[in-house]
C-alpha positions as CSV (number, residue, x, y, z in Angstrom):
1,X,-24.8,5.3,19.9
2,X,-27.0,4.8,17.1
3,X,-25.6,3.4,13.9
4,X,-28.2,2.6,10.5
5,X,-26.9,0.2,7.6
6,X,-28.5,-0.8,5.0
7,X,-26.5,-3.4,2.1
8,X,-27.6,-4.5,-1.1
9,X,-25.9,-7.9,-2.8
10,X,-24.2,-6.6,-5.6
11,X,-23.3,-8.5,-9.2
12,X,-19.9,-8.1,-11.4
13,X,-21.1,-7.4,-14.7
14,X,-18.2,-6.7,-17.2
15,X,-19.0,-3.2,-16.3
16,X,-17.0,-3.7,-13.4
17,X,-17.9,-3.0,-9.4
18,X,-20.2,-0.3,-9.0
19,X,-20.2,0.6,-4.9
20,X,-21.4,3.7,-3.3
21,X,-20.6,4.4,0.4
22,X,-22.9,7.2,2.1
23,X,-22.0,8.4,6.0
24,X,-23.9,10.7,8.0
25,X,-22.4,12.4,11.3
26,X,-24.9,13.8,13.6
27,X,-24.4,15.2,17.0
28,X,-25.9,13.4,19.8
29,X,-26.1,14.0,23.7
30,X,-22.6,13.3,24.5
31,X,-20.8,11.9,21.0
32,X,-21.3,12.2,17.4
33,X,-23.5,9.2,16.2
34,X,-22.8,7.8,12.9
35,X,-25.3,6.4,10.4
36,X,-24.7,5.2,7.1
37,X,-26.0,3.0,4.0
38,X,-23.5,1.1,1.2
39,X,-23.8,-0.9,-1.6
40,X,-21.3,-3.4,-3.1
41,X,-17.6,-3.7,-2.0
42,X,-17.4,-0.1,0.2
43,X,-17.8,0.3,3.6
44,X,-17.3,1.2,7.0
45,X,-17.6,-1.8,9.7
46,X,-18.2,0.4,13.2
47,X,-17.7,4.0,14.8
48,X,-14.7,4.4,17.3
49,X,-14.3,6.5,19.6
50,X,-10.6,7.3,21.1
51,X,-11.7,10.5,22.2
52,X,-14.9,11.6,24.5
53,X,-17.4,13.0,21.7
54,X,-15.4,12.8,18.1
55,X,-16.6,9.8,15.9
56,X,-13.9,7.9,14.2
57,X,-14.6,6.0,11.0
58,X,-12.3,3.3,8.7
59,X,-13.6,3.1,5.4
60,X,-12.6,-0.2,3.8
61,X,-12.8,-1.4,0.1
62,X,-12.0,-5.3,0.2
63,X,-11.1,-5.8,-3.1
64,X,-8.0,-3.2,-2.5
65,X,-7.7,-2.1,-6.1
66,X,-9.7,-0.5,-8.9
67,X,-9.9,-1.6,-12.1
68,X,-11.1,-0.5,-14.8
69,X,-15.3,-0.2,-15.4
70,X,-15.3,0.0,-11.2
71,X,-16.9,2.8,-10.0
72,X,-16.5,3.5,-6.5
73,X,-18.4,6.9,-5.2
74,X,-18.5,8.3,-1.6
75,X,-20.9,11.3,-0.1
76,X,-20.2,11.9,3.4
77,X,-22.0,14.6,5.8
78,X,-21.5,16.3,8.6
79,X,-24.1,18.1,10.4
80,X,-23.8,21.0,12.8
81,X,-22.3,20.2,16.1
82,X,-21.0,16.7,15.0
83,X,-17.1,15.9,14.7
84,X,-15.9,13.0,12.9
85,X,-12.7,11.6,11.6
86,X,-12.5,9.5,8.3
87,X,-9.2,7.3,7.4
88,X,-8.2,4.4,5.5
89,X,-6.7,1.0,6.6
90,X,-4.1,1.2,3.3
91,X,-3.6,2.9,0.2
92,X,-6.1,3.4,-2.3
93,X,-5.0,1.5,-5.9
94,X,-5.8,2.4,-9.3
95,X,-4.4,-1.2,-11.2
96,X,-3.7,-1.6,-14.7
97,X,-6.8,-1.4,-17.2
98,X,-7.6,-3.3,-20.2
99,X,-8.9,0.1,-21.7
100,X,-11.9,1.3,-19.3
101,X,-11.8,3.7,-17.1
102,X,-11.7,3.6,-13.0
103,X,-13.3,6.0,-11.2
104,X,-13.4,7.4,-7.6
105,X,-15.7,10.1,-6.6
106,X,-15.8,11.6,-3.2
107,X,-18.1,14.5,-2.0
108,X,-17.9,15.8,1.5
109,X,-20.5,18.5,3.0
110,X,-19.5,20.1,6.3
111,X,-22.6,22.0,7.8
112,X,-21.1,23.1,11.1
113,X,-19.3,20.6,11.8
114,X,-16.1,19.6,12.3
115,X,-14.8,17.1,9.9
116,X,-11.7,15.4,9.1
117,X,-10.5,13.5,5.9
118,X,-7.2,11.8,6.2
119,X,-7.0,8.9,3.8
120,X,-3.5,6.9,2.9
121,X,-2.0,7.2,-0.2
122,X,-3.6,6.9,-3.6
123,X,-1.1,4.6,-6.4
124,X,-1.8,5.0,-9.8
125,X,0.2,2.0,-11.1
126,X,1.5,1.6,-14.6
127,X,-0.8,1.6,-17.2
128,X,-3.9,2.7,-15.8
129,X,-7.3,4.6,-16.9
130,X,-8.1,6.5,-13.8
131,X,-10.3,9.4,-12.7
132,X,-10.6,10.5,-8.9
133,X,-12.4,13.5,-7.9
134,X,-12.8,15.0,-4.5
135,X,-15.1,17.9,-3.8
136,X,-15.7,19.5,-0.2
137,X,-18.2,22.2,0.7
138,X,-18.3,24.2,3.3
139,X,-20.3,26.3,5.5
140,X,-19.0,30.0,6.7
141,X,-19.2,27.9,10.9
142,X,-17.4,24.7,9.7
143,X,-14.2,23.3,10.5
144,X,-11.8,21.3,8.7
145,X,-8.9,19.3,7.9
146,X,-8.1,17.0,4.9
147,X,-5.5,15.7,2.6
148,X,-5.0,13.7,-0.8
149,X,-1.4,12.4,-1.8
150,X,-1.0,11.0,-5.2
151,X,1.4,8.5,-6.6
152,X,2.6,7.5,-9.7
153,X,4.0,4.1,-10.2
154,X,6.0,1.9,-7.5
155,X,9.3,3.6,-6.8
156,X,10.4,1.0,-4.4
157,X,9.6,-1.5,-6.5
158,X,11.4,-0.1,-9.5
159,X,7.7,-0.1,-11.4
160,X,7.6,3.5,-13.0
161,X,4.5,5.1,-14.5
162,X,5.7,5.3,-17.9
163,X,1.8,5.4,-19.4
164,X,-1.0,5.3,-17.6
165,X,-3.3,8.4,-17.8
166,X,-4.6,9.6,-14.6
167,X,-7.1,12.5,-14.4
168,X,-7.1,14.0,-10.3
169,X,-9.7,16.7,-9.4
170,X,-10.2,18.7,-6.3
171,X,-12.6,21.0,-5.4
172,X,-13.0,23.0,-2.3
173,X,-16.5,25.3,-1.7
174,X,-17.4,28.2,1.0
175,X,-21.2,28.6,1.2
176,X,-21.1,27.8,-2.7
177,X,-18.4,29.9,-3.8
178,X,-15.2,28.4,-4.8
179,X,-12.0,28.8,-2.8
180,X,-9.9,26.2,-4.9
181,X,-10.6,24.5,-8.2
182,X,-8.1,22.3,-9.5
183,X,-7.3,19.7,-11.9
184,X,-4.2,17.2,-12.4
185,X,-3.6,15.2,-15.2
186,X,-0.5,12.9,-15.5
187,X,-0.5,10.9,-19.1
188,X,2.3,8.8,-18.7
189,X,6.3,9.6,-18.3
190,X,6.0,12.9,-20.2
191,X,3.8,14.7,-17.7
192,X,5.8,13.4,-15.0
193,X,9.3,15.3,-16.4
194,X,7.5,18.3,-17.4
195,X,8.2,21.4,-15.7
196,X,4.2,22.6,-16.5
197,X,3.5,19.2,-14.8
198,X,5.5,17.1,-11.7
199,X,9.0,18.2,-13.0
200,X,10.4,14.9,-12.1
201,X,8.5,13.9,-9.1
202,X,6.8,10.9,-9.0
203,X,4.6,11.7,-5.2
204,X,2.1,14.9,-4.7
205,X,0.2,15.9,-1.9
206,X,-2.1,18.5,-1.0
207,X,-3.3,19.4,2.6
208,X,-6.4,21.9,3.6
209,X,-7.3,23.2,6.2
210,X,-10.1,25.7,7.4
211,X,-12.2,27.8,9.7
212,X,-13.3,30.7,10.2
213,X,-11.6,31.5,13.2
214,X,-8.6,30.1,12.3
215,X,-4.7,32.0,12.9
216,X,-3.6,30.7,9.2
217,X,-0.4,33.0,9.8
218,X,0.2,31.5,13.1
219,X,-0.2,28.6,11.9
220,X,2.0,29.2,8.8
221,X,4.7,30.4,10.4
222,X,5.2,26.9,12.5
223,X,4.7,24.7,9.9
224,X,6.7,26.2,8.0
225,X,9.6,25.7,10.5
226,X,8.8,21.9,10.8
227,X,8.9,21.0,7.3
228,X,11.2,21.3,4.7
229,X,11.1,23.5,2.3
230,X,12.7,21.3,-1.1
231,X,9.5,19.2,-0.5
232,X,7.1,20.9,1.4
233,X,5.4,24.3,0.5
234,X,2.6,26.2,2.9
235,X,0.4,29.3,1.8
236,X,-3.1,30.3,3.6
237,X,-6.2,33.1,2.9
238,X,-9.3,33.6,3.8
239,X,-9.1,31.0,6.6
240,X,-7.8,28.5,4.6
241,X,-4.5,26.9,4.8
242,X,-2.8,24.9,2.3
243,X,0.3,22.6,2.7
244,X,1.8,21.3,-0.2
245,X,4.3,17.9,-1.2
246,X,6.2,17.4,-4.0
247,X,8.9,14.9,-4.1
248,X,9.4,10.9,-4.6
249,X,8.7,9.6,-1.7
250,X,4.3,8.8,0.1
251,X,6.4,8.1,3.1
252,X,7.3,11.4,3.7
253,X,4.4,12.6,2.9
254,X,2.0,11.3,4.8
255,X,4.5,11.6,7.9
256,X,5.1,15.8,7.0
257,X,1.5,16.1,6.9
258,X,0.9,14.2,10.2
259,X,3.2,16.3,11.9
260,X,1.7,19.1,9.9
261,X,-1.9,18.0,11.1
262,X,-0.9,18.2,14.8
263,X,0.1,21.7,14.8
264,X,-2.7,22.8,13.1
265,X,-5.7,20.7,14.5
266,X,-5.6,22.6,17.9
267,X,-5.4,25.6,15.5
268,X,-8.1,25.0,13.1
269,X,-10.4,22.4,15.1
270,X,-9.5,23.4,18.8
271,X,-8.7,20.0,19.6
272,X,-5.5,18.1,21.2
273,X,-4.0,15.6,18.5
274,X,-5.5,11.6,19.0
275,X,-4.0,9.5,16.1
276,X,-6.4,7.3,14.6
277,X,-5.4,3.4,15.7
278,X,-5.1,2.3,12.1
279,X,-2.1,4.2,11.4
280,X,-0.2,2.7,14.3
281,X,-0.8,-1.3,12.6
């Protein structure tokens, strides 16, 4: 196993945190090695491995929320022969802001490799500034699984969004040409009731899938079965699979697409199911 890290001490200015996490997956003799450099509050402690040659990674944040001024960005790779799995230990939080923006950028490049993104849940509480954007390219031999669920306000709490402004982006890219391009923008309670935008929902969720090789109609067709279809909608093309939430609850979200993602991993990645630890705690 071979694992690089490099840290920097950061300062809080009134700018906020500004942390940058980037991970490297590599294919070694017998497992994928991980190697990876971070500065300021982002991070990911060690590589696991619960299953022979697939790296598993926990990427933490300490501080737990975002505020505004932070700027949190992440650039992960995976090179050809490599497979890696990336989670979280809870949900991603975009707090209240005095004005400034928070923003999260991800950017994920799969070059042959097999890659998974499965993070919890992202809140946007009340009165937030917040900007997340997730882009993922692909190569024509690269496999893949990932998922981003989105929501707004506290439900259990009884905390609604009522106006915050949250801007989501997510972009997915074969060989450079787009396969999915799309933006989300929830100002407050009025985008939430809108038919044009969440039409009452408070929880959204988006699941991708892809390879080359992949049986999306096989695939479709038993996911489809599983989940239900008032919350949960499923289309594919092109290799590409997409499983969709809508609905008030990050609960049944995450657990439809976790019963989604162990149909379809066999499917997409040719590999038998192995739950990262973390979800189980």
């Amino acid at each position: 196993m071979s694992i690089a890290a490099t840290a920097e001490t950061p300062e809080v200015s009134a700018a906020g945190w500004q942390a940058s996490l980037s991970l490297s997956f590599e294919a070694a003799a017998k497992r994928t090695v991980m190697r990876r450099q971070h500065t300021g509050p982002l991070l990911v402690q060690k590589a696991l491995y619960p299953e022979d040659d697939t790296c598993h990674a926990v990427l933490v944040h300490p501080p737990s929320g975002i505020v505004g001024g932070d700027t949190l960005q992440i650039d992960i790779n995976s090179f050809e022969g490599s497979s890696a799995l990336v989670t979280t230990p809870g949900a991603t939080q975009f707090y209240r802001s005095d004005g400034r923006i928070a923003r999260q950028s991800v950017t994920i490049d799969v070059n042959g490799g097999s890659f998974e993104w499965l993070p919890m849940e992202t809140i946007y509480f009340d009165e937030c500034n917040a900007s997340q954007s997730a882009t993922v390219k692909l190569s024509r031999d690269s496999r893949y699984i990932g998922w981003e669920i989105s929501c707004f306000g506290r439900t259990a709490g009884n905390f609604p969004y009522t106006s915050g402004n949250a801007s989501t982006r997510l972009a997915l890219e074969l060989d450079g040409t787009p396969l999915l391009h799309e933006r989300l923008k929830v100002d407050g309670s009025a985008d939430i009731k809108r038919l044009s935008g969440l039409r009452g929902s408070t929880v959204s969720g988006t699941m991708l899938a892809y390879a080359s090789d992949f049986n999306v109609q096989h695939a479709l067709e038993q996911v489809r079965d599983l989940l239900p279809a008032e919350e949960f909608a499923c289309t594919g093309f092109d290799g590409l699979l997409s499983v969709r939430y809508l609905g008030n609850s990050s609960e049944r979200a995450r657990n439809g697409f976790i019963s989604a993602w162990k149909i379809i991993r066999p499917l997409a990645l040719q590999r038998t199911p192995c739950m990262p630890r973390i979800w189980s705690t």
